[in-house]
N, C-alpha and C positions, 0 to 999 in steps of 0.2 A: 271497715265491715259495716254491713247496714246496722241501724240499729232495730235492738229488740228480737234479731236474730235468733230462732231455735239453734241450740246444739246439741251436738252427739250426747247427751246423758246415760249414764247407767241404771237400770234400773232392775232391783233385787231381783234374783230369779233362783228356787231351790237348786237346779240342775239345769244348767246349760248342754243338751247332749254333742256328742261328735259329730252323730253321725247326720247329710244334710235332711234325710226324712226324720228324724226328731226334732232336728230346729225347725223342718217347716211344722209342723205337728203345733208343736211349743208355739211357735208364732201365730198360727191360726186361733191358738185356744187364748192367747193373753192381748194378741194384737190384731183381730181382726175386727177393726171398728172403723165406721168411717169419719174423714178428720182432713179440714182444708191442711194443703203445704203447707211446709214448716214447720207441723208438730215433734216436739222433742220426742229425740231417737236412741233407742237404749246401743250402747255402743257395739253391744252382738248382733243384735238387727241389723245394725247400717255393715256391718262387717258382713253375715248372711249373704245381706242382699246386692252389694255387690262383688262378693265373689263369686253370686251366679252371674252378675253380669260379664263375670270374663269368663265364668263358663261357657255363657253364651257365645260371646264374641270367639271363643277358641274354636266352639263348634262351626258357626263361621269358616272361620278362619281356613282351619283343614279342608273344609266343605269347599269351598273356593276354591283354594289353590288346587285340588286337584281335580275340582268343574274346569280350571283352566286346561290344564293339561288334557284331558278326556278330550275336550270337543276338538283337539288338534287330533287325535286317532279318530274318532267313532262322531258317526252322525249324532245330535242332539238327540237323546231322550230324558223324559220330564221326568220319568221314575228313576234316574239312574240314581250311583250311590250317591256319587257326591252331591245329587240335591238331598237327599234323602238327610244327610249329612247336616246341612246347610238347612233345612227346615226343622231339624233338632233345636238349633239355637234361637232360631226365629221365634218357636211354640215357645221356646225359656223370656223371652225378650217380651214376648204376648202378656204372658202370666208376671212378668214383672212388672211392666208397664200398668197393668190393671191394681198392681197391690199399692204401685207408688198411687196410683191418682185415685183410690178408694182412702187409702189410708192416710195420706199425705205425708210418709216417714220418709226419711234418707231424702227429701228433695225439698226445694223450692219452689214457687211459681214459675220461672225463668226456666230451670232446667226441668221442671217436670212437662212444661208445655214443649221442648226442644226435644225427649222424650216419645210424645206425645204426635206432637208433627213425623218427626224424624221414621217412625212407625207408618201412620199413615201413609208417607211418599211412601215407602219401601213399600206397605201392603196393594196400592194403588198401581205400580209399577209390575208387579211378578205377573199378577196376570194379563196387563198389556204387552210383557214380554213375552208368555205366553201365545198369545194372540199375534201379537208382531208372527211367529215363527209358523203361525198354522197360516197364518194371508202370506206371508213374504216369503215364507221357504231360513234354511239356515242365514241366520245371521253372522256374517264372516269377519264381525270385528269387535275388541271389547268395548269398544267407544261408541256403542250405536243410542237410538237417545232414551231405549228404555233400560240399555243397562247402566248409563248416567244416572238415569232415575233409582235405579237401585244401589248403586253406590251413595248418591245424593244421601238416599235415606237412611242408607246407615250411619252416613259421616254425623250427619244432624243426630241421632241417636246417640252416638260416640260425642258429643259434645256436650249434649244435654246429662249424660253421663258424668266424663269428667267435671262441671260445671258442679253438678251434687255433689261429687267427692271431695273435690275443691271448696266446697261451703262447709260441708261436716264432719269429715274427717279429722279426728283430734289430731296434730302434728306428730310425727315420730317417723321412725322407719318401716313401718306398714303404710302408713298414708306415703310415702316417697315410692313403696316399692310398686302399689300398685297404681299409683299416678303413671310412674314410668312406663308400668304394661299397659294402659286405657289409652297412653301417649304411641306406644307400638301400635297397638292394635289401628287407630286414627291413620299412621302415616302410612299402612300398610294397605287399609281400603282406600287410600286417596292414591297408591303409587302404583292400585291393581289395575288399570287400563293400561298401562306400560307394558305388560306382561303380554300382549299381544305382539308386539313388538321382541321382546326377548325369546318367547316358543315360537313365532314365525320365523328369527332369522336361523334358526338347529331346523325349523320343519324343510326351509326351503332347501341350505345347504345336504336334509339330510337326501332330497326329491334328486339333487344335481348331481348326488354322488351312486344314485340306483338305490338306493334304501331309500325311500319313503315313508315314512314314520303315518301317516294318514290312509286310512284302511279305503279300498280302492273306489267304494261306493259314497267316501267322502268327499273324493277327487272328482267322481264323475257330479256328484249333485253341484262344489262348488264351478264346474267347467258349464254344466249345462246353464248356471244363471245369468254367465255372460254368453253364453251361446258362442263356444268355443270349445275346442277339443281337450283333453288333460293332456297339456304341455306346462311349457316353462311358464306361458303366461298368464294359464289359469291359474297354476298351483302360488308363482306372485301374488296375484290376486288374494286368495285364498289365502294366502300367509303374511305375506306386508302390506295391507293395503292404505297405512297410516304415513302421510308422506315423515322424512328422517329429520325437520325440525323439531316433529312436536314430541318426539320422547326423549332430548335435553332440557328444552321447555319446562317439562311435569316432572323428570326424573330429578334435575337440580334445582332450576328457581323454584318450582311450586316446591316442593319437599323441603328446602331450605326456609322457606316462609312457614313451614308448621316448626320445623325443628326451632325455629327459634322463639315461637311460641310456648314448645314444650322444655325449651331452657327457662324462660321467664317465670312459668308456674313453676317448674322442678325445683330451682332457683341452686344445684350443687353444680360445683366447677364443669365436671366434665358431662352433665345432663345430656344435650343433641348427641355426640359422639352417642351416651351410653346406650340412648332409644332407638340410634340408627342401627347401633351392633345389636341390639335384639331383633332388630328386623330381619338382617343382615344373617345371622346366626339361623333363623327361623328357616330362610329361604334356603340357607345349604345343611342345613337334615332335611329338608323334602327333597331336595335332588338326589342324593343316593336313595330315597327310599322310591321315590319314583322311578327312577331308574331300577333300580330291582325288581319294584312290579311290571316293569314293561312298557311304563310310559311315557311319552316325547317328555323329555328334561329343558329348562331353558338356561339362558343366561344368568347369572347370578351378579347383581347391583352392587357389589364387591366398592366402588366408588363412592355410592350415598355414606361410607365410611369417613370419607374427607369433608364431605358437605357438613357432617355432623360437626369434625374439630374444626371446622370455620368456623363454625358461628360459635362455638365454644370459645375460640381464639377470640374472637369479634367483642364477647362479652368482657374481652380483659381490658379492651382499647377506649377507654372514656366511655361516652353515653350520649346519647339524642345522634344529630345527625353522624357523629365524627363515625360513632360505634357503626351504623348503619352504612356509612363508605366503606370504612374498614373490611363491614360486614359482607358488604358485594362483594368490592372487590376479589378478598378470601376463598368465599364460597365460589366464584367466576373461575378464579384460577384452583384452586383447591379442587372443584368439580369436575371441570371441564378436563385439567391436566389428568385426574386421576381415571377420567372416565378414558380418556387416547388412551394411556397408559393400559389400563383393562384392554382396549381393542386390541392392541398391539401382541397381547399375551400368543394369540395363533402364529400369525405369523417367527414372533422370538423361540415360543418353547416348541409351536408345535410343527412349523415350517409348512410344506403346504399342506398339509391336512386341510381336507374338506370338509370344515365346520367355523365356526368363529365363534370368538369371546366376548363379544359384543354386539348391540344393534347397529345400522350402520346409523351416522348421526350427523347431521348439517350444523356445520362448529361455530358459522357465523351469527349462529344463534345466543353465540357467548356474550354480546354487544347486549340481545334485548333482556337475557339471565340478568347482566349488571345493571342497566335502568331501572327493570322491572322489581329487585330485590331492592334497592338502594331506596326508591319512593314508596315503595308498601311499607318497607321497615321500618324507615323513618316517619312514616304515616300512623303507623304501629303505636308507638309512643305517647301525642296526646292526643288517639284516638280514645287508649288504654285510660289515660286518667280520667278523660271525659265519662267514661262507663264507669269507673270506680267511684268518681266523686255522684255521680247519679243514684249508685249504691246505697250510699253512707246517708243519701239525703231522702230513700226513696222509706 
């Protein structure tokens, strides 16, 4: 640990209240001073402040997931709810960001500049996405490069984030429990450009079976930008437009390189495993609840399940490179086998039924999963000390 380090300290307070407008109250009146990073943190503060952080991030969260769904029915609008939704947590994230870097509590220089940047992209981004959609018309994929930018800026957020809790968090099972949800919330904006690929392949199958899930003025604006008619090729277009490597690509090696990230900080047995089932858990209660309001449902990543006890597994096999082969390896087959297996589910349970349980996915992609994981992972390692020993010295 660096030294000289602020930590979480307590300090007296007549009444702590329950409720969050008395703590913000309370905090205004005893801790609104300004104060570089670092400064020692009463242990209800750092508690406070970032359980609005996952407030925020939750607000997010919902906001999101059912921005996804929407724009697969309904043309883009900027008021609709789920921005409306998703700009809740932003104003949370705004007003936190400003307490950390007035007041210097709950954070570092490190993480409050990560914070800080992390913000910026995001705010820098909304209204070039914005603006993308008034010059360019619907944007028909989550991978376009300002909604990078706005994933960008949360992940950086979400790190600078965890990065603070990870500094001052006194040790126990509140610091594990809400590690583990800042560790969901991170693998879930890094896993949400996939989800283009999982509501495209339910919008297309639903288009080839005479239900059309995308209300007709959808079809017509995505048909008219390639200047074709609303057929099979637009509505393609409009639903898959990301070729079937890159969502094994991000769905298993990238998400396998945070999970095992989020095993290294978590540091208990079954950590990846336990972070992917909260994702994993999250994503099927929003399916039935989507589905009951009416909206396109997707795929559910039922398989990020295996990716998780790979690297779980991996952490049991030695260390440095060995654990890192291991570690591919596992996750290569772990993943890749569990993600067929998911495909398969249509075909086995549900014969031909015209839908599927999977995106479709280019398998030879397995080859660059196992390179690709095997030399970050291992890279991982005295990358890692390198940072730490810089820590302890800085």
């Amino acid at each position: 640990m660096m030294s000289g380090m602020a930590k979480a300290v307590d300090v007296p307070v007549d009444v702590i209240p329950r409720s969050p407008i008395g703590k913000t109250r309370l905090f205004f009146t005893r801790h609104w001073h300004r104060g570089a990073p670092g400064q020692p943190t009463p242990d209800w503060v750092l508690r406070f402040c970032y359980g609005m952080w996952l407030a925020a991030f939750a607000f997010k969260l919902l906001g999101s997931s059912w921005d996804m769904s929407w724009h697969f029915m309904w043309l883009r609008d900027d008021l609709a709810p789920p921005h409306l939704i998703n700009t809740v947590g932003t104003v949370i994230i705004v007003v936190l960001v400003a307490i950390h870097s007035y007041t210097g509590l709950g954070c570092d220089k490190r993480s409050l500049r990560l914070m800080q940047i992390g913000l910026l992209v995001f705010l820098v981004a909304a209204p070039l996405d914005v603006i993308n959609h008034r010059v360019n018309g619907l944007d028909l994929t989550a991978w376009s490069p300002s909604h990078m930018m706005l994933y960008l800026g949360t992940g950086i957020m979400q790190a600078g984030v965890l990065l603070g809790w990870l500094r001052y968090a006194p040790p126990g099972r509140f610091r594990t429990g809400v590690l583990l949800a800042l560790w969901a919330f991170f693998l879930e904006n890094t896993f949400f450009p996939n989800g283009q690929q999982e509501y495209g392949i339910l919008g297309l199958r639903a288009w080839e079976r005479g239900e059309p899930e995308a209300e007709k003025s959808l079809l017509d604006f995505a048909a008219n930008q390639i200047g074709h008619p609303v057929d099979r090729t637009a509505v393609l277009h409009f639903t898959m437009p990301i070729p079937s490597w890159v969502y094994p690509l991000w769905g298993i090696g990238v998400m396998a390189l945070i999970l095992v990230l989020a095993r290294r900080t978590l540091g208990f047995r079954w950590a990846a495993t336990s972070v992917a089932l909260a994702y994993v858990a999250y994503r099927s209660v929003m399916w039935p609840l989507l589905l009951g309001l009416g909206f396109p449902v997707s795929t559910v990543p039922f398989y990020l399940l295996f990716v998780g006890l790979a690297v779980d597994l991996a952490f049991a096999l030695g260390s440095g490179a060995v654990r890192a082969g291991a570690g591919a390896l596992l996750v290569t087959a772990f993943g890749f086998g569990a993600l067929w297996v998911q495909s398969q589910f249509r075909p086995w349970v549900l014969g031909d039924a015209h839908t599927e349980s999977a995106p479709p996915v280019a398998y030879w992609t397995a080859l660059a999963v196992l390179v690709g994981v095997f030399v970050l992972w291992a890279a991982a390692g005295p990358a890692s000390r390198r940072w730490t020993a810089s820590r302890v010295t800085a």
